[in-house]
Structure formats: structure tokens, C-alpha cells
N, C-alpha and C positions, 0 to 999 in steps of 0.2 A: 239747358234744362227746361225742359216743359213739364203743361200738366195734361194728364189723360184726357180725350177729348180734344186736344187742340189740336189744327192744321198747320203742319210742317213744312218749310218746301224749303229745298237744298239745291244748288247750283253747281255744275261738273265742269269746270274749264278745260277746253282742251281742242284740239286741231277745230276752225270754222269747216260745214262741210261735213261731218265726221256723222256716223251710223251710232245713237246713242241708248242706248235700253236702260229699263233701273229694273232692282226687284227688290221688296222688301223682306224683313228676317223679325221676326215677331218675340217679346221675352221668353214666349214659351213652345218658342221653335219652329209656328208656323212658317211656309215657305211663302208670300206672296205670288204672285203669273207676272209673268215679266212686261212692262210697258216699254213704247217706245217713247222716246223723249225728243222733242224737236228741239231746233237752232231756239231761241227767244228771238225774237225780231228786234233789227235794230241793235245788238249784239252778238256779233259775228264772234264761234265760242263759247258763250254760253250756253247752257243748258239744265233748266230747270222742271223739277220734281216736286210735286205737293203730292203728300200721303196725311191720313190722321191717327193721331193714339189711341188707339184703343185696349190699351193696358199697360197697366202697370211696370216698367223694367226698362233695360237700354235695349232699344230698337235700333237695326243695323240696316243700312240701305247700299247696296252693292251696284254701282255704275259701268256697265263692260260700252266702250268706246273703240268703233273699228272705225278703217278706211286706211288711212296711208301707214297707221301703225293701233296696234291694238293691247288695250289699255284697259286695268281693271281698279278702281278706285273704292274706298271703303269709308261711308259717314255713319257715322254714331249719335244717338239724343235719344238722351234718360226722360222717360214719363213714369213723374211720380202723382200721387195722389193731391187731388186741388186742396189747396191752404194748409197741407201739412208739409210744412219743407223741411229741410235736413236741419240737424243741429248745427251743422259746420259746412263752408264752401270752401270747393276748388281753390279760390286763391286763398284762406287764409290757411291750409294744406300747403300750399306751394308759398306761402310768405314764410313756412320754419322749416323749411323742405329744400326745394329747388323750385326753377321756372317748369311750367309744363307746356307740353304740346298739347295741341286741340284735343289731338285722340286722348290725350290723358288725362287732361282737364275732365273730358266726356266721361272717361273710367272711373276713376276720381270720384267724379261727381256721382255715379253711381253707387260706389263701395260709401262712401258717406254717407247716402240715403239708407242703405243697409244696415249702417253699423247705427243710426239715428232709428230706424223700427227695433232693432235689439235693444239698446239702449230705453227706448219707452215699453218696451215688452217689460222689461227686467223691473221698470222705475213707471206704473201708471200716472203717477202726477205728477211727473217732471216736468212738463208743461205746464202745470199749475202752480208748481212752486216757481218756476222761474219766472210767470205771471203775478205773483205776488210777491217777489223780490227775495224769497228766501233761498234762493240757487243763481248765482252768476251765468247770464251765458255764454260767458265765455270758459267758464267751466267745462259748462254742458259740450261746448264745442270743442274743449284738452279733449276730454274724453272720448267724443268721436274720431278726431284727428289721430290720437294713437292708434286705436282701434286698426285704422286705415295705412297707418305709416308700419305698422307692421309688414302688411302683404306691400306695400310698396314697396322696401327697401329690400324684402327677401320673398318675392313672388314666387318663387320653387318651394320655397321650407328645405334651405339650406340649415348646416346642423353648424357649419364651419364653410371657412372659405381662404383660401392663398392666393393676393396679388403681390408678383413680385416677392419682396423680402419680408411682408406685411402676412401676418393671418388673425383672422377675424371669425371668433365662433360668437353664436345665438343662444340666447336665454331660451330656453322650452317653450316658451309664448313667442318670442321671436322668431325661432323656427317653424313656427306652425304656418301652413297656406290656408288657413280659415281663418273665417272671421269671427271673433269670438270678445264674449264681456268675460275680463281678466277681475281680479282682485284689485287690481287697481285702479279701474275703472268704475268698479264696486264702491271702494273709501274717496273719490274723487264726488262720487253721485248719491252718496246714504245721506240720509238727512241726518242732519248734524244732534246726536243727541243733548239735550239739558245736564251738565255735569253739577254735580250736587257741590255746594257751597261746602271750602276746604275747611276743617273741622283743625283747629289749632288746638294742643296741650297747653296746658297748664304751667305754669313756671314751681317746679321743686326743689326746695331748700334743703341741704343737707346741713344739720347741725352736727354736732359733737354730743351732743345731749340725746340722740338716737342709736349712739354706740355706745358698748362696753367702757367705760369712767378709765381712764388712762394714767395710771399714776404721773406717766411724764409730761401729761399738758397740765398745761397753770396758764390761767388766764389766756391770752388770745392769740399765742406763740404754742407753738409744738415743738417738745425739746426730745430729741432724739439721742 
């Protein structure tokens, strides 16, 4: 994860020797002109690419490798906005999750940036309350991580699913492929309102002396 503005540079291993181009893929679609990329010296195999961010989103950098055989390779790295980072990272997504791969780490780390601008869209001082101590962030980080663990565990917006003898259907929020602030990401991140102080009754006494005079009581016995 970078920030907008910084210099990247990615390395392609693969046959010494080898014919290496890169092209970049911009967040908002541009195509980059394709460079060629030499050997690095004194690293027979290597093959290193510096590009810069200049926007916001995951930028995708595509390496085509010819010569004895030919080879198409694909890096990712998310440029977010300087000093505002996610509420939630990659690994602690993958510590209630599973391990990730690089690529997914990289995805990941993307889809949490996203659901961290909904989440401050939704909520303007969430960064201020968890600056002054009145929102945990690791709260702030539940809530992104769900957010995210939705499209992770069901990236199509499956409605149901059958492995084997097993089937497994999705809550309406679970089957959705978008990313979205739920109701429950809502009551996780509302500020916690002031509950008025419990208002206690009275203790009431029921005598005998409130009801109709009972010819059959006497005294402190009830004779039936």
C-alpha cells in the first residue's frame, strides 16, 4: 500500500536473457505505452520497473516476458490518499479470515480503503471521535472488516451454495457483490447515545382498610 505521488518499482523474475516489457493500468482505466525493461545488472533474472502514483485506486502493472518461453505476469498496489489510511489492514482481515496471497492482500487492502471512505462518508467525525477516545478502533476496524468479508467469502453474490452434502445460503447483505454500509455497521459506529437515568416506582401497600370491611376478617388472619 502506497500513497498518491510515490515512486514504485516492482521486480519480474524470470529466465536471465529474457525480452521484458511492462505496461501500466491506471484506477481509472488508462492504458500506459509499453516500456522495455532490462536485465538489472549483477542480477542475472531480474527485472525491475519504477512507475509513479498518480491517483487514487489499485494500479495494475502487466509484465509480458519472451525468449525461450513466454510469460505474462500481473502486480497490483493500492494508492490511497497521504495520511488517510484505512480503518482496517490486510492482516488483521486475514488474522479472523484466512492467510492471503500477495494478490489478495493487495485486493484486500484495496476493498478496505473503500469500505474506510463509506464508512467516513456515512460517519464525518469518526476520526474524531476515535481521536478523542470515544469510538474504539478497533471497532472502527469490526466494521470495516465486515464490510469487506462479505465480498470476500461470496465475490459472485451467491443467493446459496452445495458442496458435497453441505449447502450453505446468504443473508441478503451476504449475497450482495457490492460494497455497502449495512445496519449493522450503522449500531457498531452511531454514537453511543446518553440513556436517561432508570426512574424506579414507589413501593405500594395494600391494606385491608382499602377494601370493602369483610365480615370474615378479624384481626390479622383471614377466615374463610
Amino acid at each position: 500500500m502506497s500513497d498518491v505521488g510515490d515512486a514504485v518499482e516492482l521486480t519480474l523474475a524470470t529466465a536471465p536473457g529474457a525480452t521484458v516489457t511492462a505496461r501500466t493500468y491506471a484506477p481509472d482505466g488508462t492504458v500506459g505505452e509499453e516500456f522495455d525493461v532490462p536485465e538489472k545488472n549483477g542480477e542475472p533474472g531480474a527485472y525491475p520497473f519504477a512507475f509513479q502514483l498518480t491517483q487514487v485506486g489499485m494500479w495494475r502493472v502487466t509484465f509480458t516476458a519472451s525468449g525461450t518461453a513466454t510469460a505474462t505476469e500481473h502486480f497490483w498496489v493500492y494508492a490511497e490518499v497521504p495520511g488517510v489510511a484505512p480503518l482496517a489492514t490486510a492482516d488483521q482481515l486475514a488474522g479472523v479470515f484466512r492467510p492471503l496471497s500477495y494478490q489478495e492482500a493487495q485486493t484486500v487492502t484495496a476493498w478496505l480503503g473503500l469500505a474506510s471512505e463509506l464508512l467516513r462518508d456515512r460517519f464525518p467525525d469518526l476520526d474524531a471521535r476515535i481521536a478523542r477516545g470515544e469510538l474504539s478502533p478497533k471497532v472502527a476496524a469490526a466494521a470495516a472488516i465486515a464490510m469487506v468479508l462479505r465480498i470476500t467469502r461470496n465475490p459472485g453474490g451467491l443467493r446459496a451454495e452445495t458442496v458435497g452434502p453441505f449447502r450453505r445460503e446468504f443473508t441478503a447483505e451476504g449475497a450482495s457483490a457490492a460494497l455497502v454500509v449495512t445496519q449493522a455497521e450503522v449500531d457498531l459506529l452511531a454514537p453511543k447515545q446518553q440513556r436517561p437515568a432508570r426512574q424506579y416506582a414507589g413501593t405500594i401497600r395494600v391494606t385491608p382498610g382499602l377494601s370493602p370491611r369483610n365480615p370474615l376478617w378479624r384481626g390479622r388472619d383471614w377466615r374463610w
